[in-house]
C-alpha positions, 0 to 999 in steps of 0.5 A: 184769753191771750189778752187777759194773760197779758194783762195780768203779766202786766200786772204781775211785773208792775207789783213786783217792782213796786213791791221792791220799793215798799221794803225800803220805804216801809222801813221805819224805826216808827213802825215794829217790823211785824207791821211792816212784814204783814204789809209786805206778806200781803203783797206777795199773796196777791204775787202768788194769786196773780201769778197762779191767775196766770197759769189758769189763763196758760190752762184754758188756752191749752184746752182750747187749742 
């Protein structure tokens, strides 16, 4: 279970420094800034289900100590 979570907080920080990266490069005068928010909204979902992923795996390891 321990190796699991730190894959998945691997993970969790990888998206959260790319996900800074894409506001500025999905900043477009080309694009209407809803595209651009829905992009953005759906990588914070995955944010929010990584991170929720995270407790679960904090839960079970819990349970079997």
């Amino acid at each position: 279970m321990a190796k699991t979570r730190e894959q998945l907080i691997a993970t969790l920080n990888k998206i959260e420094k790319q996900c800074q990266g894409y506001e500025k490069k999905l900043a477009s005068i080309f694009v209407p800034a809803q595209q651009s928010a829905l992009a953005i909204d759906g990588i914070t979902e995955q944010i929010a289900r990584l991170k929720l992923r995270i407790k679960d795996c904090e839960r079970l390891e819990a349970l079997c100590k």
